[in-house]
PDB file as gemmi writes it, atoms N, CA and C in Angstrom:
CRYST1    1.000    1.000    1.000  90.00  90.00  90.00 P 1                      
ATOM      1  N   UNK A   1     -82.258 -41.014  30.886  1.00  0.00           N  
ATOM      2  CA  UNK A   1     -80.837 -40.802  31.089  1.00  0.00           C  
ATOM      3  C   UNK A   1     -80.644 -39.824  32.233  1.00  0.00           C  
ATOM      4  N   UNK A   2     -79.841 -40.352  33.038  1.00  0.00           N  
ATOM      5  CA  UNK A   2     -79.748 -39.081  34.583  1.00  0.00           C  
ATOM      6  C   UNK A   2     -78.194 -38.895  34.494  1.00  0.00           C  
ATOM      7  N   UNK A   3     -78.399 -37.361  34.209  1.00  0.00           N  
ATOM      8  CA  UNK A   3     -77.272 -36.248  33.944  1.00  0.00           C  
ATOM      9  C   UNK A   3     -76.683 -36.200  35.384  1.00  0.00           C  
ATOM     10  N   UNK A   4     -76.979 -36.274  36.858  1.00  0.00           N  
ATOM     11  CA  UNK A   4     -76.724 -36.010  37.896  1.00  0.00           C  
ATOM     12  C   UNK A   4     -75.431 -37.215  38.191  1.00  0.00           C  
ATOM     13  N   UNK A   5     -74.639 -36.250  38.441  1.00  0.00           N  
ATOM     14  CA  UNK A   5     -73.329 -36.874  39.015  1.00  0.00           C  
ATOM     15  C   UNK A   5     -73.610 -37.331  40.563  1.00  0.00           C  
ATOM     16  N   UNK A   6     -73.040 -38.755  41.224  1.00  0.00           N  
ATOM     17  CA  UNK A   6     -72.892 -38.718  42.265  1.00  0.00           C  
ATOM     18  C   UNK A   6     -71.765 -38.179  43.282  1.00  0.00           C  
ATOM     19  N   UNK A   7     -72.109 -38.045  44.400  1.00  0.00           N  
ATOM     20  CA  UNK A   7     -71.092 -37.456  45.208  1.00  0.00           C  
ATOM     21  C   UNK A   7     -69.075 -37.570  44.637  1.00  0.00           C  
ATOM     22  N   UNK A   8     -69.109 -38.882  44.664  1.00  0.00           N  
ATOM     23  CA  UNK A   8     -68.057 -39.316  44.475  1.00  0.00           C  
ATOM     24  C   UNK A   8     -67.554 -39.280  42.739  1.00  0.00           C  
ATOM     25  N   UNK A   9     -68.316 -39.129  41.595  1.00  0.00           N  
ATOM     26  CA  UNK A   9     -68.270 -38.838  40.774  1.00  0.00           C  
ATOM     27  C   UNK A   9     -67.708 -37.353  41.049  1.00  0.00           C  
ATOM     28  N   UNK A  10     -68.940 -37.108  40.742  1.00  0.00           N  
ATOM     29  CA  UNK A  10     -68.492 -34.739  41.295  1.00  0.00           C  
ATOM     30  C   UNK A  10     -67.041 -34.998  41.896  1.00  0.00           C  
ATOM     31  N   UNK A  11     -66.815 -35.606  43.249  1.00  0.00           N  
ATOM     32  CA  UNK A  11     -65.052 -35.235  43.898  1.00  0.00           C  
ATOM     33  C   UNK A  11     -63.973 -35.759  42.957  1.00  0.00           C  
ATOM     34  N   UNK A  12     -64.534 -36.842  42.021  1.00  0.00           N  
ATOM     35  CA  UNK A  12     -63.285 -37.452  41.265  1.00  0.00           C  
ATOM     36  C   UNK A  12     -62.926 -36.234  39.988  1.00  0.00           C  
ATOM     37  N   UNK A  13     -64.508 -35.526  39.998  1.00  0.00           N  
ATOM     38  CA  UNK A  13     -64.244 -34.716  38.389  1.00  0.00           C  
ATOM     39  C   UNK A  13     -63.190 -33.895  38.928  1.00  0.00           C  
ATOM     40  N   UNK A  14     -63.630 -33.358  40.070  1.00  0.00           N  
ATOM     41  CA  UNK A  14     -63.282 -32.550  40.659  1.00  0.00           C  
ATOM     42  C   UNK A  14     -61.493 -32.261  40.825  1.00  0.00           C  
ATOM     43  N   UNK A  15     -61.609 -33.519  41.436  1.00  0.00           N  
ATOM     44  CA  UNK A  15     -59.752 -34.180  41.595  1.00  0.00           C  
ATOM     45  C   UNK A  15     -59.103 -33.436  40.134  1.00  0.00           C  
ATOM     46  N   UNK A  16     -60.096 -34.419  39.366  1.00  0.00           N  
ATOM     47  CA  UNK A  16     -58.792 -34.445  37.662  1.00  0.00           C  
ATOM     48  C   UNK A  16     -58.800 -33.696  37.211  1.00  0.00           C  
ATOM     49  N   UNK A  17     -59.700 -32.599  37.410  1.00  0.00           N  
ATOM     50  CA  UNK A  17     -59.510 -30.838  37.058  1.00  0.00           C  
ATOM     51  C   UNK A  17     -58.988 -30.156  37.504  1.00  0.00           C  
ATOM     52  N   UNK A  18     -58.806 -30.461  38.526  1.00  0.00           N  
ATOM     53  CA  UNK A  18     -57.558 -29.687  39.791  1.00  0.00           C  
ATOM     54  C   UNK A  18     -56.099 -30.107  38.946  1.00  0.00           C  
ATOM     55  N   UNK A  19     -55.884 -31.336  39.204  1.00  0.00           N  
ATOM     56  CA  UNK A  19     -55.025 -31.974  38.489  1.00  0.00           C  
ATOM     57  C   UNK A  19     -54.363 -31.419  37.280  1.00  0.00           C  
ATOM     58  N   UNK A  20     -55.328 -31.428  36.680  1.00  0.00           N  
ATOM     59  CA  UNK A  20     -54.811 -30.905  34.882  1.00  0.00           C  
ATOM     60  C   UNK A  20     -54.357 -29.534  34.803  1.00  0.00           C  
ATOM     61  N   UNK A  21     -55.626 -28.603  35.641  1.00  0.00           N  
ATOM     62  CA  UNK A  21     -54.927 -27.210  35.882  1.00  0.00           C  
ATOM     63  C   UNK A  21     -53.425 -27.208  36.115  1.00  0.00           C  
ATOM     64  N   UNK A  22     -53.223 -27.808  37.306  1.00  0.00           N  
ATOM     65  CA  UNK A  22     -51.998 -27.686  38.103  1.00  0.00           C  
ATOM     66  C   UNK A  22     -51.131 -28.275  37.247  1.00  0.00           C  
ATOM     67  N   UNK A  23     -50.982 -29.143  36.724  1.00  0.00           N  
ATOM     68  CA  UNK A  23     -49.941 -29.676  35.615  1.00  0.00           C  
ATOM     69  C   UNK A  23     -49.743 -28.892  34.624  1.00  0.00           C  
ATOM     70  N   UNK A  24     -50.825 -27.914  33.934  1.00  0.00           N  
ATOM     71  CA  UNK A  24     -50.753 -27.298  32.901  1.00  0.00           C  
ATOM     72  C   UNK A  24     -50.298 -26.288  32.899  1.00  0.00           C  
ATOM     73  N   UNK A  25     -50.140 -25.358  34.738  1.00  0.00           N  
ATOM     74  CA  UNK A  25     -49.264 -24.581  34.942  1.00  0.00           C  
ATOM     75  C   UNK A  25     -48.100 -24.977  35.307  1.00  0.00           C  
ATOM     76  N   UNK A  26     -47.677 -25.874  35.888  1.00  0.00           N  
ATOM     77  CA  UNK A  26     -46.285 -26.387  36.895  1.00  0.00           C  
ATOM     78  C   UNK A  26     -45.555 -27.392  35.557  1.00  0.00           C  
ATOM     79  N   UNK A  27     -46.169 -27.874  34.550  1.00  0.00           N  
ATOM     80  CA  UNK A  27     -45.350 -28.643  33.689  1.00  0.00           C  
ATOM     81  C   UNK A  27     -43.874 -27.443  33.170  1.00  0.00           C  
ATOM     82  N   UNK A  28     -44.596 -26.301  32.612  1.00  0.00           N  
ATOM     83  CA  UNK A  28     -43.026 -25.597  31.737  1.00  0.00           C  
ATOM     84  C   UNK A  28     -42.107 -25.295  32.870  1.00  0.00           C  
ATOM     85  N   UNK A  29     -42.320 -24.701  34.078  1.00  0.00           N  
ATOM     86  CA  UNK A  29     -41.597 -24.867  35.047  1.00  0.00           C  
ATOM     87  C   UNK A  29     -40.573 -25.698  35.251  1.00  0.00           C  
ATOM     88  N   UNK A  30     -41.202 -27.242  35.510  1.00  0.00           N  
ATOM     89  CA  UNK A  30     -40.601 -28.390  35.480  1.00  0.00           C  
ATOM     90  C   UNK A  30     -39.852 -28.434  34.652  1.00  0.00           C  
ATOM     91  N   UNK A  31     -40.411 -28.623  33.427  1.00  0.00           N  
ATOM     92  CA  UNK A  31     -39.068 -29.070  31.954  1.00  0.00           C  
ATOM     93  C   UNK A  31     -37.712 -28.015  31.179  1.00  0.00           C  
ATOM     94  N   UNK A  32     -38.715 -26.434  31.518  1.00  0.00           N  
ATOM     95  CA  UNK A  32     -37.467 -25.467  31.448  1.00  0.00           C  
ATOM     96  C   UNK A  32     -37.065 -24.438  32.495  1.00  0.00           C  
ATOM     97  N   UNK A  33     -37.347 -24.901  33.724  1.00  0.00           N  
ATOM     98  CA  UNK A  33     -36.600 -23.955  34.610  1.00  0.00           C  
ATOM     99  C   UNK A  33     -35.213 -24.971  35.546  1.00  0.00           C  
ATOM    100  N   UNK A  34     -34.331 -24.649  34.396  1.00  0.00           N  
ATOM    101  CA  UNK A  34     -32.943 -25.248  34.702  1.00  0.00           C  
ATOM    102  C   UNK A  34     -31.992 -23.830  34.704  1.00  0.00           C  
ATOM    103  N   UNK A  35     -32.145 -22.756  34.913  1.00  0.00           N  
ATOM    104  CA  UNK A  35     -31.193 -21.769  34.979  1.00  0.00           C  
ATOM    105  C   UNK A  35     -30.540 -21.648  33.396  1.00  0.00           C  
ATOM    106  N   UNK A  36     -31.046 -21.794  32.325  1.00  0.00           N  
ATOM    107  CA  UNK A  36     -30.340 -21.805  31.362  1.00  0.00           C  
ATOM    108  C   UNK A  36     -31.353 -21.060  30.561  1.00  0.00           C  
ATOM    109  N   UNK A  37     -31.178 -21.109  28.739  1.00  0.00           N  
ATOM    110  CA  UNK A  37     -31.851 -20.508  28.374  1.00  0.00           C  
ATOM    111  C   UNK A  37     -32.970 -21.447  27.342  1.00  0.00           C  
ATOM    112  N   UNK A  38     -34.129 -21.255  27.343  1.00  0.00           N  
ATOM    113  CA  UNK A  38     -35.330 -22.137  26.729  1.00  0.00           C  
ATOM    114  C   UNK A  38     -34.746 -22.832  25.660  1.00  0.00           C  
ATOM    115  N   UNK A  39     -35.550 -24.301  25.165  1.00  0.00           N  
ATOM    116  CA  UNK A  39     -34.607 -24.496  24.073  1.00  0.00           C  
ATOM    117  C   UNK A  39     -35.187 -23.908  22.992  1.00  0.00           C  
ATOM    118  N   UNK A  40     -34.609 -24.370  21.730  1.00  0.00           N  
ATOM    119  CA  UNK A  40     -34.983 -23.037  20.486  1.00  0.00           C  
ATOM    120  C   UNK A  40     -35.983 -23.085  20.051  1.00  0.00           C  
ATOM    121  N   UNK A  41     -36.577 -23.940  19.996  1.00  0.00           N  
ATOM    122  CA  UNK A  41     -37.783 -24.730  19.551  1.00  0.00           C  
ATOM    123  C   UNK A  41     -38.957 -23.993  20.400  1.00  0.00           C  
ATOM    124  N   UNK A  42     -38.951 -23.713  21.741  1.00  0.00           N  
ATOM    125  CA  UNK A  42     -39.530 -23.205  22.590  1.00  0.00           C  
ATOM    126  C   UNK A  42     -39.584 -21.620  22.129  1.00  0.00           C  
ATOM    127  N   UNK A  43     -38.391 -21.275  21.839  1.00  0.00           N  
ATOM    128  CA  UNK A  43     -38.395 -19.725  21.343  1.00  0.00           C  
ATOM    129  C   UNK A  43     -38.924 -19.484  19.673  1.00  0.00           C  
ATOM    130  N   UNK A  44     -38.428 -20.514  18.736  1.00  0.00           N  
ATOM    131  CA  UNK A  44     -39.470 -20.254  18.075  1.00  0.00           C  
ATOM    132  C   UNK A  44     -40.522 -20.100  17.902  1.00  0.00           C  
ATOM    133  N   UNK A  45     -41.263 -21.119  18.914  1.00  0.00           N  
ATOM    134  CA  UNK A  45     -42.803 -21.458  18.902  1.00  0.00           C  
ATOM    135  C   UNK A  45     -43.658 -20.192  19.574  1.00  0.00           C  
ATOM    136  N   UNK A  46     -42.518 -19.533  19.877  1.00  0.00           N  
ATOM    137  CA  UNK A  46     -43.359 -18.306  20.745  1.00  0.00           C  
ATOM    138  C   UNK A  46     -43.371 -17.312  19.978  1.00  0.00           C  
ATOM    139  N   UNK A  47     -42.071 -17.087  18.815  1.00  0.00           N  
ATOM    140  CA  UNK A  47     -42.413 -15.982  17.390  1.00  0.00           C  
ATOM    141  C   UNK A  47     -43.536 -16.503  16.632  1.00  0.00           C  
ATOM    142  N   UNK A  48     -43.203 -17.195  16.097  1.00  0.00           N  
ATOM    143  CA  UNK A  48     -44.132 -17.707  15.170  1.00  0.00           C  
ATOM    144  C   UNK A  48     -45.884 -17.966  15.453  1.00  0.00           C  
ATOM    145  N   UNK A  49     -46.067 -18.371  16.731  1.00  0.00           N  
ATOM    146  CA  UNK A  49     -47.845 -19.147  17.075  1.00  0.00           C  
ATOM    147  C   UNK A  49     -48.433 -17.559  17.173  1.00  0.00           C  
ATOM    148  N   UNK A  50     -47.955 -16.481  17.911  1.00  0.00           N  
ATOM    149  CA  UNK A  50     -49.303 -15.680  17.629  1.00  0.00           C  
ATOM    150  C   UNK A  50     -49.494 -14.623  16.752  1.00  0.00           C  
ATOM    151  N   UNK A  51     -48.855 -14.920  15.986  1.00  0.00           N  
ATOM    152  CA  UNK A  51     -49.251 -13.943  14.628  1.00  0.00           C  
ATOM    153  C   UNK A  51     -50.244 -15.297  14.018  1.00  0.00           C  
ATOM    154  N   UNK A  52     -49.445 -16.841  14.343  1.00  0.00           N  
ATOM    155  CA  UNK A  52     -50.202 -17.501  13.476  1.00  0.00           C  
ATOM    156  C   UNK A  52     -51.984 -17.580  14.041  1.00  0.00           C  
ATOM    157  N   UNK A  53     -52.142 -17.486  15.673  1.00  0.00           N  
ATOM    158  CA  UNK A  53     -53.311 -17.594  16.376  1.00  0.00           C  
ATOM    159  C   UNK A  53     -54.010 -16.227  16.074  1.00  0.00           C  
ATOM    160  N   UNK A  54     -53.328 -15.185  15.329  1.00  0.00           N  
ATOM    161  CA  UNK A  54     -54.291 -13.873  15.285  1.00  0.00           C  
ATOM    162  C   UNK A  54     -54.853 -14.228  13.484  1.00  0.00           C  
ATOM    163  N   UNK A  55     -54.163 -14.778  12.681  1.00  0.00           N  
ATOM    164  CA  UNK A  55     -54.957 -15.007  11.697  1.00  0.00           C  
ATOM    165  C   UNK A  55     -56.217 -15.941  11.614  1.00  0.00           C  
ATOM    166  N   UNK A  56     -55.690 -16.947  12.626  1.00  0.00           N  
ATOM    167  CA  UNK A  56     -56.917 -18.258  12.802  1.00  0.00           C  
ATOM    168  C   UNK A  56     -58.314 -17.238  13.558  1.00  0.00           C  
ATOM    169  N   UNK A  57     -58.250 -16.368  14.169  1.00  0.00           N  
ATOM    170  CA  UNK A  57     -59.388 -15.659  14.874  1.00  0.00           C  
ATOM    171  C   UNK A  57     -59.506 -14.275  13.578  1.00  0.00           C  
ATOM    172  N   UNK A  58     -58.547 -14.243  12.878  1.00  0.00           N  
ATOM    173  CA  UNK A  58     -59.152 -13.154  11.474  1.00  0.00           C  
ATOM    174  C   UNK A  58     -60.159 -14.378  10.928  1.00  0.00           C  
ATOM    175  N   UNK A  59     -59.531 -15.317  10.384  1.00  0.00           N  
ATOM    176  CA  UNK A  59     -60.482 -16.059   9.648  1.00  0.00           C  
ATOM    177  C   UNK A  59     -61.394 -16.298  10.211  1.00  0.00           C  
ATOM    178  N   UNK A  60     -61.565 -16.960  11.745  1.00  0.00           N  
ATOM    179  CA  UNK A  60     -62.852 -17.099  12.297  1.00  0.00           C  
ATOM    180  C   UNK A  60     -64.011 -15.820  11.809  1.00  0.00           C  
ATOM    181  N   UNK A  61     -63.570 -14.935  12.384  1.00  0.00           N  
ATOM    182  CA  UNK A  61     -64.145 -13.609  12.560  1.00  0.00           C  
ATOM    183  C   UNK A  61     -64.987 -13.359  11.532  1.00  0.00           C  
ATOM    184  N   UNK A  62     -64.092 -13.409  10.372  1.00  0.00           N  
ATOM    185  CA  UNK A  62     -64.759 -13.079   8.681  1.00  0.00           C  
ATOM    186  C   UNK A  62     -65.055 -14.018   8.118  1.00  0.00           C  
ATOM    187  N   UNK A  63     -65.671 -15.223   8.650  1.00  0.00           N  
ATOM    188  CA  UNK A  63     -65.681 -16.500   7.989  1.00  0.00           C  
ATOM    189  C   UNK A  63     -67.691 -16.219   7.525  1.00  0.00           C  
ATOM    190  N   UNK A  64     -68.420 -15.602   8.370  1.00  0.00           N  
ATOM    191  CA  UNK A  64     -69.680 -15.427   7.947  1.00  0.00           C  
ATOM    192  C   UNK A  64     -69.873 -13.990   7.858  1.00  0.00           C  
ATOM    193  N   UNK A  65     -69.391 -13.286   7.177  1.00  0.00           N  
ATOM    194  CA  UNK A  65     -69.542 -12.088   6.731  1.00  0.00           C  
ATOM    195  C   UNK A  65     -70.064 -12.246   5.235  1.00  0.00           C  
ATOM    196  N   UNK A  66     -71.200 -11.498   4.887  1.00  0.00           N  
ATOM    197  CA  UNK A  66     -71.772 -11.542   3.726  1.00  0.00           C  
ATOM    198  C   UNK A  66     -71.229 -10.396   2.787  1.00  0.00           C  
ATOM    199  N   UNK A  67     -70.876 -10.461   1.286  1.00  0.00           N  
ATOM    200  CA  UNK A  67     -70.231  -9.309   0.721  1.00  0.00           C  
ATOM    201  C   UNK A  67     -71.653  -9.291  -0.413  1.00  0.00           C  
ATOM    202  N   UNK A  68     -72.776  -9.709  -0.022  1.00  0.00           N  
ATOM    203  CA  UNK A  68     -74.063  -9.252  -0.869  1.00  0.00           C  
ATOM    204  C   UNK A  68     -74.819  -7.785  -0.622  1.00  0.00           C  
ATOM    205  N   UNK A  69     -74.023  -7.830   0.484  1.00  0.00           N  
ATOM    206  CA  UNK A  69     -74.844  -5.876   1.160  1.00  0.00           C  
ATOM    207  C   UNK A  69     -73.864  -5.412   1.935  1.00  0.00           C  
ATOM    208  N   UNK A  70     -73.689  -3.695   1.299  1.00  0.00           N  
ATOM    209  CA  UNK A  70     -72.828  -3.309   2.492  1.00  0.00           C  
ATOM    210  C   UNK A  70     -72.881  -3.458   4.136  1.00  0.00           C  
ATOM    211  N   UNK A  71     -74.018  -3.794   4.450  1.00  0.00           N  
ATOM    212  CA  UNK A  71     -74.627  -3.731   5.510  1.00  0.00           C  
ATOM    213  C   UNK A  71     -73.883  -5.558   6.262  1.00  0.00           C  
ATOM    214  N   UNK A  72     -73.188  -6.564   5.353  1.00  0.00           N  
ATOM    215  CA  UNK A  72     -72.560  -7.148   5.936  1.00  0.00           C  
ATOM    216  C   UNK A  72     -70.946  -7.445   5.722  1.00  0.00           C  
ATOM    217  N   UNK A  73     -70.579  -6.474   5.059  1.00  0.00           N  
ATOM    218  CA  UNK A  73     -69.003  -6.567   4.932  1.00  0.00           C  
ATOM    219  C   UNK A  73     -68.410  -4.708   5.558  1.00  0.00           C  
ATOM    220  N   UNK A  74     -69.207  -4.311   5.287  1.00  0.00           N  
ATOM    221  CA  UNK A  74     -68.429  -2.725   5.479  1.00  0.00           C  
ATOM    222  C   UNK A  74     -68.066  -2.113   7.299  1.00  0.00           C  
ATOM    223  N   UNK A  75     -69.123  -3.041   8.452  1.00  0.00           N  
ATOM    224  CA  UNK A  75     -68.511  -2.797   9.788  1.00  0.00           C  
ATOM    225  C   UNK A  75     -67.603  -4.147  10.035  1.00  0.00           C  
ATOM    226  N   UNK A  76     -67.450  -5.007   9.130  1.00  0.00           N  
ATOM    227  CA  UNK A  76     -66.245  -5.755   9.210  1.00  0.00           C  
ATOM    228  C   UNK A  76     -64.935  -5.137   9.030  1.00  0.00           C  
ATOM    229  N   UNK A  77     -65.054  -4.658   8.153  1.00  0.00           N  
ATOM    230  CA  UNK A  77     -64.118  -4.280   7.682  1.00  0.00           C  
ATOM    231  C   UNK A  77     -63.451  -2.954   8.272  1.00  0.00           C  
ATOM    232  N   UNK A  78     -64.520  -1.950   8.901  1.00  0.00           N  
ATOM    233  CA  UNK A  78     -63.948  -1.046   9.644  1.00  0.00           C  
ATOM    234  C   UNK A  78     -63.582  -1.360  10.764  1.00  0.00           C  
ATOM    235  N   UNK A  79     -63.960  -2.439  11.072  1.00  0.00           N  
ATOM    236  CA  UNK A  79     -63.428  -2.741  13.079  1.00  0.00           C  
ATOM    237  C   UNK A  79     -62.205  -3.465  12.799  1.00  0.00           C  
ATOM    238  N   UNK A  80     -61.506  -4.377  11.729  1.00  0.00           N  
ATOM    239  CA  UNK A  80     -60.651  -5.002  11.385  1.00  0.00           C  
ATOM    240  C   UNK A  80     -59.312  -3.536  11.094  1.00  0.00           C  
ATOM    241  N   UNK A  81     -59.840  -2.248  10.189  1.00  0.00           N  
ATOM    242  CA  UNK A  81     -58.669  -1.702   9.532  1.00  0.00           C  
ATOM    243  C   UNK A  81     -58.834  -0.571  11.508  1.00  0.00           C  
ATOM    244  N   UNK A  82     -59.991  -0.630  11.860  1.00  0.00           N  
ATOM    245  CA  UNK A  82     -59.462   0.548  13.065  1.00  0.00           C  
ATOM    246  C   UNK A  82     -58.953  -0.663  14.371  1.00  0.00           C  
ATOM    247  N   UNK A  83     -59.007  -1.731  14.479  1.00  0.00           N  
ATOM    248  CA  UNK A  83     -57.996  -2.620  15.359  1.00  0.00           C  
ATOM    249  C   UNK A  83     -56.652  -2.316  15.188  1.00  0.00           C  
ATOM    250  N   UNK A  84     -56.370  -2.339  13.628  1.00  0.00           N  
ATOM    251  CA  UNK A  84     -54.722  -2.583  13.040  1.00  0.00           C  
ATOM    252  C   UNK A  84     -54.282  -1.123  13.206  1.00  0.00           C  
ATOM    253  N   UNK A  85     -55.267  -0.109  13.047  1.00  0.00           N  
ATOM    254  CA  UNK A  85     -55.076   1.726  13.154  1.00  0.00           C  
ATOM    255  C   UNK A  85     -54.434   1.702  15.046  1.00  0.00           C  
ATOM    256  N   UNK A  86     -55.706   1.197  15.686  1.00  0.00           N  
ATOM    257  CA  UNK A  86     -55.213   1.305  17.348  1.00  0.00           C  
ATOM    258  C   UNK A  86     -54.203   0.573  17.373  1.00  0.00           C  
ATOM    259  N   UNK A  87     -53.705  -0.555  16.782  1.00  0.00           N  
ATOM    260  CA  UNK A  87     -52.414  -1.371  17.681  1.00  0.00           C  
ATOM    261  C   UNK A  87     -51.274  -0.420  17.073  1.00  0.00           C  
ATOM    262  N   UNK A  88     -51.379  -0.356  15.530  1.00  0.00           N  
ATOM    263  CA  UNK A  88     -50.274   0.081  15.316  1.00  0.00           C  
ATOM    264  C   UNK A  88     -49.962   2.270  15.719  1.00  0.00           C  
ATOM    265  N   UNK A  89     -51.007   2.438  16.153  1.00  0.00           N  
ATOM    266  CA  UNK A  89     -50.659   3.704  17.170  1.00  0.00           C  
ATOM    267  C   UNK A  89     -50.315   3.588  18.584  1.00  0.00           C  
ATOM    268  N   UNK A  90     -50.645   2.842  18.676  1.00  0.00           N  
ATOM    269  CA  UNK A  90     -50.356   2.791  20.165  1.00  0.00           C  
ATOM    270  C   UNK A  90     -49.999   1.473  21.023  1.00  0.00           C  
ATOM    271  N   UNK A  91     -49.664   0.168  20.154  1.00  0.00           N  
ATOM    272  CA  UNK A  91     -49.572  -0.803  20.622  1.00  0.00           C  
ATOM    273  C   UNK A  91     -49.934  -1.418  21.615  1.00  0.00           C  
ATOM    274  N   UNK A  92     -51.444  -1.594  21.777  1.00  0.00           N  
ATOM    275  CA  UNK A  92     -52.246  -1.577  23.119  1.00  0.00           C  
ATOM    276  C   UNK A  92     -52.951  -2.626  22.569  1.00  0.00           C  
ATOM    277  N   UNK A  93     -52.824  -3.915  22.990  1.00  0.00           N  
ATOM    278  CA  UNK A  93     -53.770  -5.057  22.438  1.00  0.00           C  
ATOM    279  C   UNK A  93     -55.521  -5.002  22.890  1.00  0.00           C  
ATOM    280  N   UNK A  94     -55.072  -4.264  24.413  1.00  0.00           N  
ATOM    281  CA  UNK A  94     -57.032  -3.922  24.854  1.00  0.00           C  
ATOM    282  C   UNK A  94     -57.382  -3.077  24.228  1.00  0.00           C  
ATOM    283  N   UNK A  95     -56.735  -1.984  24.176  1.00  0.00           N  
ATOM    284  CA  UNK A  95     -57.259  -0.911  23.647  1.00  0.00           C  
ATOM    285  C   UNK A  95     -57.641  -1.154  21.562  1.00  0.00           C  
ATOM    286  N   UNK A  96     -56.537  -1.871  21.227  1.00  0.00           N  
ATOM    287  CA  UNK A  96     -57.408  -2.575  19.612  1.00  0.00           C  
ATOM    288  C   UNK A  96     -58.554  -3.306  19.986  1.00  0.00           C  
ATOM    289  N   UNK A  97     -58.533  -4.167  20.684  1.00  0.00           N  
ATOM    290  CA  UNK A  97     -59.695  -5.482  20.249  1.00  0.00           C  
ATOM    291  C   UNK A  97     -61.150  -4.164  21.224  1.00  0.00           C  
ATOM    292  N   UNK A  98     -61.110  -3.589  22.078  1.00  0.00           N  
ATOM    293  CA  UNK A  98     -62.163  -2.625  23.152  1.00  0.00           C  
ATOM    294  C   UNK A  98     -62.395  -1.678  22.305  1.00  0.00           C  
ATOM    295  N   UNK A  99     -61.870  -1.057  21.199  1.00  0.00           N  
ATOM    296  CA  UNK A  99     -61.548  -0.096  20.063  1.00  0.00           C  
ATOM    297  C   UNK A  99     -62.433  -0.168  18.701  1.00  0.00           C  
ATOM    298  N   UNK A 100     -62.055  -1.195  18.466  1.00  0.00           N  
ATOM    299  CA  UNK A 100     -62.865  -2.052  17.407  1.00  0.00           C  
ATOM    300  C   UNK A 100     -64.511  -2.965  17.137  1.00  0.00           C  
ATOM    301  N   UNK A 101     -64.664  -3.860  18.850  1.00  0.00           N  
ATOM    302  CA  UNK A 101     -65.501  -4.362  19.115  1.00  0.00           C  
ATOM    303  C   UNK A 101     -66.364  -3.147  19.396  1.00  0.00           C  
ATOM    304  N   UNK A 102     -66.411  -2.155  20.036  1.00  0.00           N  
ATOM    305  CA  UNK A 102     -66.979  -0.913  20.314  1.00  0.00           C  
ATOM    306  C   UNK A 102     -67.760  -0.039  18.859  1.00  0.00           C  
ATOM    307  N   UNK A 103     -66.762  -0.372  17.917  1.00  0.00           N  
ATOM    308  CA  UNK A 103     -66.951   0.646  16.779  1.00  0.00           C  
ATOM    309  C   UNK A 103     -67.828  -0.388  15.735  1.00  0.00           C  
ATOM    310  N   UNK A 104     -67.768  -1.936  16.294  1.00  0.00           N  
ATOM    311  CA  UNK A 104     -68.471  -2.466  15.163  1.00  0.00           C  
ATOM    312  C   UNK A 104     -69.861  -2.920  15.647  1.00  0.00           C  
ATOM    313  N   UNK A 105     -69.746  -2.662  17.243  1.00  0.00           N  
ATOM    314  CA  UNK A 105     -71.378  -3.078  17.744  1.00  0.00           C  
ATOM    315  C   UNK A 105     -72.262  -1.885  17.525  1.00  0.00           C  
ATOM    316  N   UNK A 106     -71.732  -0.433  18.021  1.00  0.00           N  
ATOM    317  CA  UNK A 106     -72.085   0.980  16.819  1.00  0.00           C  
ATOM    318  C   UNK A 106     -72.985   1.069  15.704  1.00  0.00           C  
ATOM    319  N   UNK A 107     -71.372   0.395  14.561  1.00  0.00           N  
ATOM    320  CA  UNK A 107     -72.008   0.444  13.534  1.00  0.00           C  
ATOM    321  C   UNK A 107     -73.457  -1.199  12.860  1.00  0.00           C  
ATOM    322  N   UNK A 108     -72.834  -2.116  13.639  1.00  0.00           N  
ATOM    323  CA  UNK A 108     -73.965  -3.012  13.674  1.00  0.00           C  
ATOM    324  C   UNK A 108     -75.661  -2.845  14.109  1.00  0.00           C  
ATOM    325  N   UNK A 109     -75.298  -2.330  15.530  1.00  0.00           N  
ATOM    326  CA  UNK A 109     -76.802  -2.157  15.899  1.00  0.00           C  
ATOM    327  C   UNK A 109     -77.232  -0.458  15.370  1.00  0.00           C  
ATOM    328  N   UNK A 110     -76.348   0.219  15.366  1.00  0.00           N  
ATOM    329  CA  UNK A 110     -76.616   1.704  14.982  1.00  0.00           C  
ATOM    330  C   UNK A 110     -77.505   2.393  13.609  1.00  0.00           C  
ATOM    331  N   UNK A 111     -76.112   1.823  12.924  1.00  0.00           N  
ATOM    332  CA  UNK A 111     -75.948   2.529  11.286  1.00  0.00           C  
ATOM    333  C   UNK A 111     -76.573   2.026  10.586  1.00  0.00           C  
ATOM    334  N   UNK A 112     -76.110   0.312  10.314  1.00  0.00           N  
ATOM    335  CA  UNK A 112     -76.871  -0.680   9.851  1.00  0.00           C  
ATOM    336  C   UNK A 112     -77.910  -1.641  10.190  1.00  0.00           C  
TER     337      UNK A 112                                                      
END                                                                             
C-alpha cells in the first residue's frame, strides 16, 4: 500500500483545506453580519455550549482516574478544586487551566 500522495493529489488536499478553513471562518460573517442583532438561537447557543463543553472535558479528564489509591484520585482532585479556586479569584481562564496543570504534574511526578 503506498501512503505517498501525488503532486496533484497533495495540491487538491491542499485546495480543500484552504477551502474549509476559509469557509469556516467567512461562513458566520456571511449569514449574521446584516447590521442587526444575532438571531436567538445563536445567542443561546453561546450561553449554554461552554459550560456544556467544560463538563464534556471534566468528564474526559476524570474518566480514568482510579479511586483504589490515593495516589490516583487525590491530584485529581486538587488540580480540579485549585482550577475552580483560580477562576473563581481571579477569573483568568490561563491562569486556572496553567494553575492547575502545574500543581497536578507536581503532585503526579513529585509527591506521588
Amino acid at each position: 500500500m503506498n501512503s505517498v500522495l501525488s503532486p496533484t493529489q497533495a495540491l487538491a488536499s491542499i485546495l480543500v483545506m484552504a477551502a474549509v478553513t476559509f469557509l469556516t471562518r467567512a461562513l458566520p460573517f456571511l449569514l449574521f453580519d446584516r447590521g442587526g442583532h444575532p438571531p436567538r438561537i445563536v445567542l443561546y447557543l453561546g450561553q449554554v455550549l461552554p459550560p456544556a463543553v467544560i463538563a464534556m472535558l471534566i468528564v474526559y479528564c476524570l474518566k480514568g482516574v482510579s479511586f483504589a489509591t490515593p495516589a490516583g484520585w487525590v491530584p485529581a482532585l486538587a488540580a480540579g478544586l485549585t482550577a475552580a479556586a483560580l477562576h473563581l479569584w481571579k477569573y483568568n481562564d490561563l491562569l486556572s487551566i496553567f494553575g492547575a496543570t502545574v500543581l497536578y504534574m507536581v503532585l503526579v511526578q513529585g509527591v506521588f
